[in-house]
DRENDO-1510 file (C-alpha; in Angstrom, 1 decimal, always signed):
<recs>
REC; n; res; u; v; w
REC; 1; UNK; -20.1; -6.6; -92.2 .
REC; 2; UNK; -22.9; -4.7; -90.1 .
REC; 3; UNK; -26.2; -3.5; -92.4 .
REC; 4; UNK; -25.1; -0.1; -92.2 .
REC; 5; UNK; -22.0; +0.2; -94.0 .
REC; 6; UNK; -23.5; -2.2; -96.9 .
REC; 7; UNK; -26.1; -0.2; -97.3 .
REC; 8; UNK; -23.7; +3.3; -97.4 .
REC; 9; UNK; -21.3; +1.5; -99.9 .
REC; 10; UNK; -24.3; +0.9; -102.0 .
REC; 11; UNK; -25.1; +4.3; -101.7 .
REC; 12; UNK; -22.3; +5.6; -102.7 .
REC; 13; UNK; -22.1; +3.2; -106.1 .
REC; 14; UNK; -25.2; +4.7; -107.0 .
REC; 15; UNK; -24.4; +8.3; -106.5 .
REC; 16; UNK; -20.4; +7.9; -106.9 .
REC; 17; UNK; -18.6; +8.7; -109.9 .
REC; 18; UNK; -19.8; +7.6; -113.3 .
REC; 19; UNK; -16.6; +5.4; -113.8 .
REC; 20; UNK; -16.6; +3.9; -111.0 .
REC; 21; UNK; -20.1; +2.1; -112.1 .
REC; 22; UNK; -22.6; +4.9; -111.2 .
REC; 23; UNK; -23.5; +5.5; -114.4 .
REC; 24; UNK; -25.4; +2.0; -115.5 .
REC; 25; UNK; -27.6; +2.4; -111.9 .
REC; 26; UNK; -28.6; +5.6; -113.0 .
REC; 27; UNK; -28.9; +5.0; -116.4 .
REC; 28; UNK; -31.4; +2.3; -115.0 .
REC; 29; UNK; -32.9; +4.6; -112.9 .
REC; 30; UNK; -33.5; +6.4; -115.6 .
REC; 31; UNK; -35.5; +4.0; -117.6 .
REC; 32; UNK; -37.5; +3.1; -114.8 .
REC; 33; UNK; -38.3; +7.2; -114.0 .
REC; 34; UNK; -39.3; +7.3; -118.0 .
REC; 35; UNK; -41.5; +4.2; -117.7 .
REC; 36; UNK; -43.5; +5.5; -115.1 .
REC; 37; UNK; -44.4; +8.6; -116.1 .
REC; 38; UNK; -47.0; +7.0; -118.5 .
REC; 39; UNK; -48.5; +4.7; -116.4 .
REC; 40; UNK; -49.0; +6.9; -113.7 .
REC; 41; UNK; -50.9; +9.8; -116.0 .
REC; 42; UNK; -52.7; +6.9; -116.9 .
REC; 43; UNK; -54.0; +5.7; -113.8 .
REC; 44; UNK; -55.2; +9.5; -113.0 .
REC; 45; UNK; -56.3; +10.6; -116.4 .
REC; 46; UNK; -58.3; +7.0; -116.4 .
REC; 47; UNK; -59.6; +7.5; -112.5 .
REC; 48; UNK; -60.6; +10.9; -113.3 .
REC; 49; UNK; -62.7; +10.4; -116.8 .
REC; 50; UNK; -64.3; +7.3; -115.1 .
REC; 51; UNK; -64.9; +9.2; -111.8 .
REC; 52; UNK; -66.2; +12.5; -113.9 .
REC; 53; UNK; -68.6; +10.7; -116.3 .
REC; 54; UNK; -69.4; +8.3; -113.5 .
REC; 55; UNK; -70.4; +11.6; -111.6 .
REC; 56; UNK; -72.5; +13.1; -114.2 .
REC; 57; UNK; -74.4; +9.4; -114.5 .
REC; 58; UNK; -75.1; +9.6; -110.7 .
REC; 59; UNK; -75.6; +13.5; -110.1 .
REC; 60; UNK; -77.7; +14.7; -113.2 .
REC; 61; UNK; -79.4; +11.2; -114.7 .
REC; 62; UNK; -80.0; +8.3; -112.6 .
REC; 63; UNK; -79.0; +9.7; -109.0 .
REC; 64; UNK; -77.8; +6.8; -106.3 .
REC; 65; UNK; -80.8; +4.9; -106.0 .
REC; 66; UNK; -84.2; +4.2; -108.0 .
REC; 67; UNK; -87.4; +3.0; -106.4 .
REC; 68; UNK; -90.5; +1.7; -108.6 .
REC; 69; UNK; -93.9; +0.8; -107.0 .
REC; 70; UNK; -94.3; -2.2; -108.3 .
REC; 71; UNK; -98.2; -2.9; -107.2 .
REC; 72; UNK; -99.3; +0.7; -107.7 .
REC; 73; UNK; -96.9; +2.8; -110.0 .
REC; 74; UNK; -99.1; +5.8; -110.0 .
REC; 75; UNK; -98.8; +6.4; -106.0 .
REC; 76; UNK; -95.0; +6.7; -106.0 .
REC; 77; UNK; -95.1; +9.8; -104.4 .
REC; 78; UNK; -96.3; +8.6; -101.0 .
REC; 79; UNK; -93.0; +6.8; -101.1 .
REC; 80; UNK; -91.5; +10.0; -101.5 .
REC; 81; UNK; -92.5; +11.3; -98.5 .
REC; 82; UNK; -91.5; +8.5; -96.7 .
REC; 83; UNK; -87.8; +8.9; -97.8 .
REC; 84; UNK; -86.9; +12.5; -97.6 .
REC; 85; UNK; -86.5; +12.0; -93.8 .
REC; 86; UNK; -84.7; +9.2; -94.1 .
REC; 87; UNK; -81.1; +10.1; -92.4 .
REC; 88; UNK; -78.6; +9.7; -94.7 .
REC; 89; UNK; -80.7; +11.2; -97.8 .
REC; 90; UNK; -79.8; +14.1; -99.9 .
REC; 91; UNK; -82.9; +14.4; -101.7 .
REC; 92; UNK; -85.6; +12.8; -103.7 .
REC; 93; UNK; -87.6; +13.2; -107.0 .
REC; 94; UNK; -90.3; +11.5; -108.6 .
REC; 95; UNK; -89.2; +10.9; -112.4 .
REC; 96; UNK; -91.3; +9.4; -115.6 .
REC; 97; UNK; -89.2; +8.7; -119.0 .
REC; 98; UNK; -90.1; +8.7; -122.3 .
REC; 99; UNK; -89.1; +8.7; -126.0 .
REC; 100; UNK; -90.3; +10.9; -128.5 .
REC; 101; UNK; -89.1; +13.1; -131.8 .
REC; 102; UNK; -88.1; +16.5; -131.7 .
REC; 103; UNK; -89.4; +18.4; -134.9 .
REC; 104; UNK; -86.7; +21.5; -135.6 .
REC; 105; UNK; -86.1; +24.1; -138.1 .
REC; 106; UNK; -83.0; +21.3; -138.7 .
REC; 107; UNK; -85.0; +18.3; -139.3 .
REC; 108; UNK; -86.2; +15.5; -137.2 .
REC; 109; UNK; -84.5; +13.9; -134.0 .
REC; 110; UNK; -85.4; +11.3; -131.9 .
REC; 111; UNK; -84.7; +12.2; -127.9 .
REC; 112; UNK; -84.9; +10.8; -124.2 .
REC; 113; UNK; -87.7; +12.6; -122.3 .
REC; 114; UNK; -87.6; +13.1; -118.8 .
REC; 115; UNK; -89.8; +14.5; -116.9 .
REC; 116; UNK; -88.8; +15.4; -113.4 .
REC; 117; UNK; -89.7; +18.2; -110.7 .
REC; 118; UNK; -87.5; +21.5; -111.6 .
REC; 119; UNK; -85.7; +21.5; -108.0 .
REC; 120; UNK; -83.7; +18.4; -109.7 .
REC; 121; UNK; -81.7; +20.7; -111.4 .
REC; 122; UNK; -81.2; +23.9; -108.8 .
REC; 123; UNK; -79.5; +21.3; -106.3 .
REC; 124; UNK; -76.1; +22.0; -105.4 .
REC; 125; UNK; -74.9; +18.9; -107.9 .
REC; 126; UNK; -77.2; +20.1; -110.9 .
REC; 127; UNK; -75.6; +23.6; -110.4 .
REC; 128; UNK; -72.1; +21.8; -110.2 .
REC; 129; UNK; -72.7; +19.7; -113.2 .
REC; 130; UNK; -75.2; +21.5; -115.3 .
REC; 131; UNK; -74.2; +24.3; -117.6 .
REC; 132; UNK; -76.7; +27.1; -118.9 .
REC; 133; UNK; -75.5; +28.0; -122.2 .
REC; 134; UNK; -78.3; +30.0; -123.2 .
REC; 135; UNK; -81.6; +31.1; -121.7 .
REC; 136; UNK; -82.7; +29.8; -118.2 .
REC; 137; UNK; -83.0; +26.3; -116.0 .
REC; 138; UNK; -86.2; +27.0; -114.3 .
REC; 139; UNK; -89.3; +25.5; -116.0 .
REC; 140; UNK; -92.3; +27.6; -114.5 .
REC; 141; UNK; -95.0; +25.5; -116.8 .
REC; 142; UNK; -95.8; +21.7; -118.2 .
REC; 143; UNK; -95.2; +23.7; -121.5 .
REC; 144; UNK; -91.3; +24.9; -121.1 .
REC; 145; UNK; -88.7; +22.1; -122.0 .
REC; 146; UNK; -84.5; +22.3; -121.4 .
REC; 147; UNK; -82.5; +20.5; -124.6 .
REC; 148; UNK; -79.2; +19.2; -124.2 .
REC; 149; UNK; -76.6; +21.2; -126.5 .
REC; 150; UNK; -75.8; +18.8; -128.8 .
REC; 151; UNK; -79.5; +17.8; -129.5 .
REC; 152; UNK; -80.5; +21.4; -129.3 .
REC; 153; UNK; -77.6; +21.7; -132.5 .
REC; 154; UNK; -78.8; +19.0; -134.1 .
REC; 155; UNK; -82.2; +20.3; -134.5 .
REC; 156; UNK; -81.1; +23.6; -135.5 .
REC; 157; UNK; -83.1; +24.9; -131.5 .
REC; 158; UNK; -82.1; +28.2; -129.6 .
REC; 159; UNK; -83.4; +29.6; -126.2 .
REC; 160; UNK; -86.9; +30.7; -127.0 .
REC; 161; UNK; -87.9; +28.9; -129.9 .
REC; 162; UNK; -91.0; +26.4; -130.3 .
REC; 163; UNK; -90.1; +22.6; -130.8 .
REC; 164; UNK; -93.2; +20.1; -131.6 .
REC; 165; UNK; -92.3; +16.9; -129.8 .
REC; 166; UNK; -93.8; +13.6; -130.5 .
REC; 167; UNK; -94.4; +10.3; -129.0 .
REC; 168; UNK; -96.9; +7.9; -128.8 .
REC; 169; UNK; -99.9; +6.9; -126.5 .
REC; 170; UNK; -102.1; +3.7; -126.6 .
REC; 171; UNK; -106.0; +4.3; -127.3 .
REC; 172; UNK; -108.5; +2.2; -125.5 .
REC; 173; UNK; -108.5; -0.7; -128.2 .
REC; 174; UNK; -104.7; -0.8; -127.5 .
REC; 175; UNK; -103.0; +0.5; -130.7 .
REC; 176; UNK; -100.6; +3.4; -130.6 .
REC; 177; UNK; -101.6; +6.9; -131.8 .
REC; 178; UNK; -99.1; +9.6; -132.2 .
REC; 179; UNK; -99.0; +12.4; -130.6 .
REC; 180; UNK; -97.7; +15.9; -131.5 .
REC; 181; UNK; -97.4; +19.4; -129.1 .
REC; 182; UNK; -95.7; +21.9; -128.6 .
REC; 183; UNK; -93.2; +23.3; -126.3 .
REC; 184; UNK; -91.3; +26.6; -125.5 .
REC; 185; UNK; -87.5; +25.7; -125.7 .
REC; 186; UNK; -86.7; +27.7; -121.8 .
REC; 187; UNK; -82.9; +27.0; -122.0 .
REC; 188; UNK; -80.0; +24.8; -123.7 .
REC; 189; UNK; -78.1; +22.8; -121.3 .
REC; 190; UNK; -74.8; +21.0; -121.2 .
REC; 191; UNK; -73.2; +18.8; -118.8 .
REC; 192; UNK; -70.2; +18.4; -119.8 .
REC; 193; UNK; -70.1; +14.9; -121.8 .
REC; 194; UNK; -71.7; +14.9; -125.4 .
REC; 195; UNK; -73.6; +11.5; -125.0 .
REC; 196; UNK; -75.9; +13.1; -122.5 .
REC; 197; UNK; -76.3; +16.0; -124.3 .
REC; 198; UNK; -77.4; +14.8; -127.5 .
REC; 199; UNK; -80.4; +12.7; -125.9 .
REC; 200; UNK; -81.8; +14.7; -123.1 .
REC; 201; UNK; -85.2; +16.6; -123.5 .
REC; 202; UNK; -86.4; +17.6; -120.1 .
REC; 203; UNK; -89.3; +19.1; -118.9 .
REC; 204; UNK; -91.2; +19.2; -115.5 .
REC; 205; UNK; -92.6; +16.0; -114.0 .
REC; 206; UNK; -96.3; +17.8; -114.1 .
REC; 207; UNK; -95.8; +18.2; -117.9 .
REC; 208; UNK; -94.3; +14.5; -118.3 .
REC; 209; UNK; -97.5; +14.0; -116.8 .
REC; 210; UNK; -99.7; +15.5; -119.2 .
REC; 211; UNK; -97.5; +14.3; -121.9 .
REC; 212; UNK; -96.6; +11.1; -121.7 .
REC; 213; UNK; -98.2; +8.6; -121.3 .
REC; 214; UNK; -98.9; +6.6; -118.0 .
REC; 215; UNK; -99.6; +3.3; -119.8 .
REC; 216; UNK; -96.3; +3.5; -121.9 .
REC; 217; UNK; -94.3; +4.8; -118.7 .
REC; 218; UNK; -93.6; +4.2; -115.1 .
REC; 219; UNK; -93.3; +6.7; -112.6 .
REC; 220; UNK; -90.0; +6.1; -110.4 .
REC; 221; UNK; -88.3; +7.9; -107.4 .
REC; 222; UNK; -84.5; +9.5; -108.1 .
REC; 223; UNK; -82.9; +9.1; -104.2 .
REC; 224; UNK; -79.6; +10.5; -104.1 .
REC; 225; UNK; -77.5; +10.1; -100.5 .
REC; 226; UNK; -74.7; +11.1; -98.7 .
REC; 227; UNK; -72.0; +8.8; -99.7 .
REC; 228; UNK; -73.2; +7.0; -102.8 .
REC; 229; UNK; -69.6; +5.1; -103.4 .
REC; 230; UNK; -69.6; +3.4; -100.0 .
REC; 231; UNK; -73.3; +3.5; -98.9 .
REC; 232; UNK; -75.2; +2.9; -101.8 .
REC; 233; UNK; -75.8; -0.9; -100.6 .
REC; 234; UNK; -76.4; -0.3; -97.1 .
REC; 235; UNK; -79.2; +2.6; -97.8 .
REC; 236; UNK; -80.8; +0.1; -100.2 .
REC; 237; UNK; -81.3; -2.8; -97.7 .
REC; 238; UNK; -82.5; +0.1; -95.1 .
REC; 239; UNK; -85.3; +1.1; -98.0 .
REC; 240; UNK; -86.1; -2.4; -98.4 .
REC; 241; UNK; -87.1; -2.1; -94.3 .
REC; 242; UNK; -88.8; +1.1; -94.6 .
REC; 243; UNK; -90.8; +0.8; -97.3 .
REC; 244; UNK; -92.2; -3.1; -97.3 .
REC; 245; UNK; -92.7; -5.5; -99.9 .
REC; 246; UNK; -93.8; -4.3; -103.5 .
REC; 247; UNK; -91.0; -1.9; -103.8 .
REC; 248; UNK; -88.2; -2.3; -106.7 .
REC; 249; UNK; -85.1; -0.8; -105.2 .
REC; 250; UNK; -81.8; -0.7; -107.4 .
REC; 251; UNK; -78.5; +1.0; -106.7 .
REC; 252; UNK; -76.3; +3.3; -109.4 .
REC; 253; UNK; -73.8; +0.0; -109.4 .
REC; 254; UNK; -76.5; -2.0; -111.0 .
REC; 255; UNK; -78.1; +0.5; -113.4 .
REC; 256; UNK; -75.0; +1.5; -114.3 .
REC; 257; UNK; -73.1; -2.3; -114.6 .
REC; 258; UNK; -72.2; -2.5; -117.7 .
REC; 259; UNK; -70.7; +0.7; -118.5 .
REC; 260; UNK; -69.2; +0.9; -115.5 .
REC; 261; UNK; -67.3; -2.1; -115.8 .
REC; 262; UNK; -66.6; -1.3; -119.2 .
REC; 263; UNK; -64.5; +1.5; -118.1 .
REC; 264; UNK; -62.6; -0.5; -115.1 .
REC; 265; UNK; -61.8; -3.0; -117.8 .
REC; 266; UNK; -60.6; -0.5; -119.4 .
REC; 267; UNK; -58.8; +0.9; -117.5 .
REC; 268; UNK; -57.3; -2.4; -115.8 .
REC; 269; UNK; -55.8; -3.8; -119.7 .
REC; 270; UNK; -54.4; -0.3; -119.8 .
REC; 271; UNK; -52.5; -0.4; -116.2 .
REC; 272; UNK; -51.7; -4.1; -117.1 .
REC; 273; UNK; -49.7; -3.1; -121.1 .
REC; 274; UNK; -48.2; -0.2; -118.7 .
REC; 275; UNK; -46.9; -2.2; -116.1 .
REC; 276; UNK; -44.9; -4.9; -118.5 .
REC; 277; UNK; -43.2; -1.6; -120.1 .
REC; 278; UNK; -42.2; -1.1; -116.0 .
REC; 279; UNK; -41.1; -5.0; -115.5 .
REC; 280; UNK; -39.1; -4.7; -118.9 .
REC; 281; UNK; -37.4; -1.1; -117.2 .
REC; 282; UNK; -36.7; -2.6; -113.9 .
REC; 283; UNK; -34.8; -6.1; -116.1 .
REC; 284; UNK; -32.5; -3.6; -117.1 .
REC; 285; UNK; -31.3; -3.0; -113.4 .
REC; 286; UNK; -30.1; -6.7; -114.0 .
REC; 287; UNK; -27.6; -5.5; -116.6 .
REC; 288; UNK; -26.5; -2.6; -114.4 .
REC; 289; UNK; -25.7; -4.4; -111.5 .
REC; 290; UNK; -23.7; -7.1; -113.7 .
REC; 291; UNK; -22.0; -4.1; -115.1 .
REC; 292; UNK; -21.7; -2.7; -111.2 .
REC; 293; UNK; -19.8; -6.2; -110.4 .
REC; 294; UNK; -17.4; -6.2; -113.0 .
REC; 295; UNK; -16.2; -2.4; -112.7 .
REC; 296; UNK; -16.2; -2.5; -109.0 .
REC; 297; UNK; -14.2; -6.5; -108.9 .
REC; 298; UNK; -11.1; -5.5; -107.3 .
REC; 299; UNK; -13.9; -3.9; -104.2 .
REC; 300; UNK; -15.0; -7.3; -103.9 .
REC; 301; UNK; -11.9; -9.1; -103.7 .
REC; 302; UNK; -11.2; -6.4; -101.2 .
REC; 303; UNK; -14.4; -7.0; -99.0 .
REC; 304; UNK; -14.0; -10.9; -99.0 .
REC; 305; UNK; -10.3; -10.4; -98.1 .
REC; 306; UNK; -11.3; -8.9; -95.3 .
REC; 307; UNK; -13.3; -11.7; -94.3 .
REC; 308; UNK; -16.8; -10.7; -96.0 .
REC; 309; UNK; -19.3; -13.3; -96.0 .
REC; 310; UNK; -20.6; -14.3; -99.8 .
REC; 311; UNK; -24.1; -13.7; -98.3 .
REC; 312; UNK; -22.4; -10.0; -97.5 .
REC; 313; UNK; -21.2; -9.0; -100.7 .
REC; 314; UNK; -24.5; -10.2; -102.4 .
REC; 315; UNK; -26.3; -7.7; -100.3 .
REC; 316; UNK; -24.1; -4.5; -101.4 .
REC; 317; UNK; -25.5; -5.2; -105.3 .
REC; 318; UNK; -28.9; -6.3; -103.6 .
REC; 319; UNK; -28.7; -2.6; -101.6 .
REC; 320; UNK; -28.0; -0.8; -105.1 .
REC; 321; UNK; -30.6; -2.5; -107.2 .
REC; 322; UNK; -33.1; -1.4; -104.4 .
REC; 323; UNK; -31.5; +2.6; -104.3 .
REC; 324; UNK; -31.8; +2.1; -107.9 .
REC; 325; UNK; -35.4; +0.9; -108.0 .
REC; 326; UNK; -36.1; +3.4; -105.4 .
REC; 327; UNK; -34.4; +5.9; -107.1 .
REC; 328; UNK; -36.7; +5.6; -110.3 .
REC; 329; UNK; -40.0; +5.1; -108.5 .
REC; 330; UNK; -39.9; +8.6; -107.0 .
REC; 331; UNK; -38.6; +10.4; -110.1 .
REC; 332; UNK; -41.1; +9.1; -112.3 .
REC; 333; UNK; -44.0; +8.8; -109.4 .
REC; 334; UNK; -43.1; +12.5; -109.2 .
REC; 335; UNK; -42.7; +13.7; -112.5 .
REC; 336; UNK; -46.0; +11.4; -113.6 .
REC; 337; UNK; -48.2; +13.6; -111.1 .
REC; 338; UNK; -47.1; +16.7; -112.0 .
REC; 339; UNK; -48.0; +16.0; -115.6 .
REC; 340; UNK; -51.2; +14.7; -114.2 .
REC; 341; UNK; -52.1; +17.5; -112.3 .
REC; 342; UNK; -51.2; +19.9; -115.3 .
REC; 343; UNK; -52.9; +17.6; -117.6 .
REC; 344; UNK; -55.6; +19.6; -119.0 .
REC; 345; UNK; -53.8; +23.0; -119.3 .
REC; 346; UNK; -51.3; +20.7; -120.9 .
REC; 347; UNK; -53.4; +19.5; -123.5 .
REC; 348; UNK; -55.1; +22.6; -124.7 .
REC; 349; UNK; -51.5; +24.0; -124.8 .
REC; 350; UNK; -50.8; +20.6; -127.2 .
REC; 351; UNK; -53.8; +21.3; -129.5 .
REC; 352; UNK; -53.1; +24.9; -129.8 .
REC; 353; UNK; -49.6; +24.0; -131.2 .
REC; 354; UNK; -50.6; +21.2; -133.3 .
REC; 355; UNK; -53.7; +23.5; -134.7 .
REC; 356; UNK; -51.6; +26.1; -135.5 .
REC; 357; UNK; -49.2; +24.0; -137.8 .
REC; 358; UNK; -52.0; +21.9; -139.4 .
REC; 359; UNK; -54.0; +25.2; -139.8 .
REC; 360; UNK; -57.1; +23.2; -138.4 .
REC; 361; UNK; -59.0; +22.8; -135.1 .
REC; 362; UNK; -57.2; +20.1; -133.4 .
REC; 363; UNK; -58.6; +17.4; -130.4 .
REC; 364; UNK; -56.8; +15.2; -128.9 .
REC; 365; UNK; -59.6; +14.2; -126.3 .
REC; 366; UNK; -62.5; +13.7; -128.7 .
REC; 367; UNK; -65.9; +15.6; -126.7 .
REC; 368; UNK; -67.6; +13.4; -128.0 .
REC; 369; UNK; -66.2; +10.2; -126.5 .
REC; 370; UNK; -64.5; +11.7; -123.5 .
REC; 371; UNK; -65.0; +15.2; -121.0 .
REC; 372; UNK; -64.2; +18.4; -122.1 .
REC; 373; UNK; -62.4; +19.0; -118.5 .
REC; 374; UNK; -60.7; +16.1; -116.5 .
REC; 375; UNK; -61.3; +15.4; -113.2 .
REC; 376; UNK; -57.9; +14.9; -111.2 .
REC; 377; UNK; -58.4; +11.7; -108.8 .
REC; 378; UNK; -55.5; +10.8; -107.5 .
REC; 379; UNK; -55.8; +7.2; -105.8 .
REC; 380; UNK; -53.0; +7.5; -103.5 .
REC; 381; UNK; -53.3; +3.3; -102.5 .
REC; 382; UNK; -52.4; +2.5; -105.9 .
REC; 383; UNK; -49.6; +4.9; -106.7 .
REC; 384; UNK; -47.9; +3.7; -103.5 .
REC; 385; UNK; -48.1; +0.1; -104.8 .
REC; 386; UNK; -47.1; +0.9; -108.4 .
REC; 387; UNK; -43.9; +2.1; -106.1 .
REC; 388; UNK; -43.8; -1.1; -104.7 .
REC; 389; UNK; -44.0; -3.5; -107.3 .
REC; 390; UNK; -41.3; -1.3; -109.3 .
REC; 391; UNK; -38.5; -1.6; -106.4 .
REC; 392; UNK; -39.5; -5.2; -105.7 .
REC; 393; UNK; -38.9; -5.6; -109.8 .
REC; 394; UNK; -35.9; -4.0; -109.0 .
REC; 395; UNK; -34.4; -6.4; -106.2 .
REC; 396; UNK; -35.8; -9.1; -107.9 .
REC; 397; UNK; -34.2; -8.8; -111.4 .
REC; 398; UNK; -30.3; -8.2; -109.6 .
REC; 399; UNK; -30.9; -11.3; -107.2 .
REC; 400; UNK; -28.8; -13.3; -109.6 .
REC; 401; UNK; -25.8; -11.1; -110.7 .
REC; 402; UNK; -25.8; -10.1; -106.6 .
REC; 403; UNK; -25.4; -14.2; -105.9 .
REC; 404; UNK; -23.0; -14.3; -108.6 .
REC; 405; UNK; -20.5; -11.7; -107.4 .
REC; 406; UNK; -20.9; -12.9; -103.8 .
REC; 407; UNK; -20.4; -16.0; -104.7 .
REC; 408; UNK; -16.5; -15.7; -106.7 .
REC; 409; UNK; -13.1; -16.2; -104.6 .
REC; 410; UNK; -11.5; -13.3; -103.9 .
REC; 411; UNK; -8.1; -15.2; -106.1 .
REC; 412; UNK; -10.3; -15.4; -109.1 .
REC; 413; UNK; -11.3; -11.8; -108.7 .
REC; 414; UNK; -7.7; -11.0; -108.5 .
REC; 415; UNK; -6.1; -13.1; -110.9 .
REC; 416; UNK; -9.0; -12.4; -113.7 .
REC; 417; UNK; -8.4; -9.5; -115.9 .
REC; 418; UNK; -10.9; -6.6; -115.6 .
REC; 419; UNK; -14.0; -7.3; -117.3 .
REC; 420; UNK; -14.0; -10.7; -116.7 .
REC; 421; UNK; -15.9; -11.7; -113.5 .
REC; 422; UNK; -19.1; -13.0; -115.5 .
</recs>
């Protein structure tokens, strides 16, 4: 029997009539659809939080690439010039950190300085990212600071008001003296994801300078580039040549290691629980293709009457575990990416319902832990392969019912009573 009229007659005992047998391979169809749904809104709602968060890392804190003067911190900024040029590079900005306590009308909070030119924040990714709440972004004196919202909440702050912020300096005999001044609050900030906003305190790097102090901080260079994904390790070894020795060069993979791999970790245990709910689906394509054999027995003694090889009948069962597999890997592929695309429209609809019976604000994506908005990534490679492994599951968990029925005498088949061929 040529390929072509197996594969039909397995066609049509998927999509034939449900007493005929099509009902268990679409009843296993089904449970495979069902089981990937989740695991495919998982790999885009995971890729996108990772990717968004990741984003607002890179874009708005530690850009692509840091550079330190290692020898002479202080003249970082001829490095500066020796970058912007560079082909491949976006931008770059001197930077100097610090720690210090915010004094509100709230209390007292402690808070991550950073003191960085003001163009930092009017490039296209700080206008992307960055969200004015209140007041403005542009910081037009050392004096003028931006708070993120939460910390700006937290220390009761609004656009306009006066905030004493405090940190420490080291005298000439070496011991730390405090140090206490006062700043006009220009705007409050968000960028989307709570754990930034609750730390940043950012004012211009001419204020950081007159602030902060240069023997408790090091001046460093924020580089970002045109592909920071791909290129990030092929830009650093190119800095390493045009700059010389004394240089400290780092990429965002390695400031950012152990968060980011925190989240792929993450992410990988939750793809890996996901896909043994898929191997468990496509097992039950095992069941319908035993089920297949037994209603469709007198077909078989049929086919190896006719002089059908065992090898031949094997392959009709073998044909319809694959349809089925096949079957349930574009249903729930499909129906998983439309969910994942309406995911966040989704979810507010979700909280609205819940809130409204509960009588109570409800969040089912806690800001403080994840975005307020989720990016959709779609990682195309890996969807295909989830497809994959779930029609190889398929084939693979009917290989032995298939044998089985191409292996019986088409006398047994006759003489047994219906029902038993297993």
């Amino acid at each position: 029997m040529k390929p072509g009229p197996t594969f039909f007659i397995a066609l049509r005992y998927l999509l034939g009539r449900a007493r005929e047998g099509g009902r268990y391979l679409r009843g296993a169809a089904a449970g495979i659809a069902l089981s990937l749904i989740p695991i495919v809104v998982t790999l885009i709602v995971a890729d996108g939080m990772i990717r968004g968060i990741t984003d607002r890392y890179l874009e708005l804190g530690t850009g692509h690439l840091q550079v330190y003067n290692h020898f002479y911190p202080g003249e970082i900024e001829e490095a500066a010039a020796a970058l912007k040029d560079f082909p491949g590079v976006r931008g770059v900005w001197a930077e100097q950190q610090g720690v210090g306590v915010l004094v509100g009308p709230q209390g007292k909070t402690g808070a991550a300085i950073r003191a960085v030119d003001p163009s930092f924040w009017e490039q296209r990714a700080g206008q992307e990212y960055l969200e004015i709440l209140s007041g403005t972004i542009r910081l037009d004196s050392p004096g003028e600071v931006l708070l993120g919202e939460e910390l700006a909440r937290t220390a009761g702050l609004e656009a306009g008001d006066t905030v004493r912020i405090m940190t420490l300096r080291l005298n000439d005999e070496g011991r730390n003296i405090p140090r206490l001044m006062p700043f006009t609050v220009k705007g409050i900030v968000s960028s989307g994801y709570r754990e930034l906003d609750s730390l940043w305190c950012i004012m211009s790097y001419e204020g950081g300078r007159q602030f902060l102090s240069s023997r408790l901080t090091v001046p460093y260079l924020i580089v970002k580039i045109d592909d920071p994904y791909r290129k990030a390790d092929e830009m650093l070894v190119s800095f390493y040549q045009k700059l010389g020795l004394g240089f400290g060069i780092y990429t965002w993979k390695e400031l950012q290691r152990s968060q980011y791999s925190s989240y792929e970790s993450t992410k990988q245990l939750l793809l890996f629980i996901m896909a043994i709910i898929v191997v468990v689906a496509a097992v039950n394509v095992s069941s319908a293709t035993s089920m297949l054999a037994i209603e469709r027995s007198r077909d078989i003694a049929i086919f190896k009457a006719f002089g059908a090889a065992p090898r031949e009948t094997s392959r009709i069962f073998i044909y319809a575990s694959l349809l089925t597999g096949l079957l349930g890997a574009v249903l729930g592929i499909s129906l998983g990416l439309l969910i994942a695309v309406h995911i966040n429209p989704l979810i507010r609809c979700l909280e609205g319902i819940l809130g409204f019976f509960f009588w109570d604000q409800v969040r089912i994506l806690d800001p403080g832990y994840y975005l307020q908005d989720i990016p959709i990534i779609i990682d195309w490679t890996t969807v295909f392969l989830i497809g994959i492994f779930t029609v190889l599951c398929s084939i693979l968990a009917s290989w032995f019912p298939a044998r089985r029925a191409g292996t019986i005498s088409p006398m047994d088949l006759i003489r047994r009573p219906r029902g038993g061929l297993f």
